[in-house]
Steps between C-alpha positions, in 0.01 A plus 500: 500500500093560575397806728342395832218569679434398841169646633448450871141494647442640842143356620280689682442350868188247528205701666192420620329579141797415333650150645682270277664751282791277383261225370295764303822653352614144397153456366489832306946447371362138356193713312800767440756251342382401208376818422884607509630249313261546249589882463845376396705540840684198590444416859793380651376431865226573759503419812472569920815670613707242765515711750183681575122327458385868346729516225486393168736514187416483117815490269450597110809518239533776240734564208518842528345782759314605185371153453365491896403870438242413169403149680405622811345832361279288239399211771407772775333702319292229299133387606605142571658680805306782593219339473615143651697377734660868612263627788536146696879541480509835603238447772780275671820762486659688772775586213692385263873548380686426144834456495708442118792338473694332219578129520658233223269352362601166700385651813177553414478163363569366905263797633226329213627117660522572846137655490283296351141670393 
């Protein structure tokens, strides 16, 4: 079994000074990614939502809520964040929600093949 994370991404609404905030949060996730991966986290999906052009998911597997717990604490609070790709994601948010769940392992396997990064 692997814990679950499914963070959704509420965009903030184009404006005037702000248009084409889903392309810049695209732009900033593909800076974002690797940094991620490299931190240890495996990255199970990212992606628009189907149903509404403002939404966007990102999907990361854990052992154990201690394992997401020391990941994401370590990767958030390094300098490859902070001082990278982090104000260009946050610039685009309205909110954001995690959810956890636990899934067999095959399920996340389909999540990983269904949504190619």
């Amino acid at each position: 079994m692997k814990l679950i994370e499914v963070r959704t991404y509420r965009l903030k609404a184009d404006s005037p000074d702000l248009p084409d905030g889903a392309q810049r949060f695209v732009a900033a996730m593909r800076e974002a990614l690797p940094l991620v991966r490299a931190s240890g986290m495996d990255v199970v999906a990212f992606g628009r939502s189907d149903h509404e052009q403002t939404s966007f998911f990102l999907i990361r597997a854990f052992g154990s809520r201690e394992q997401l717990a020391a990941q994401q604490d370590a990767f958030y609070g390094s300098p490859a964040w902070r001082e990278g790709p982090r104000e260009q994601l946050v610039a685009c948010l309205d909110t954001y929600l995690n959810t956890l769940l636990w899934l067999p392992e095959a399920a996340v396997d389909a999540l990983r093949c269904n949504h190619q990064l």
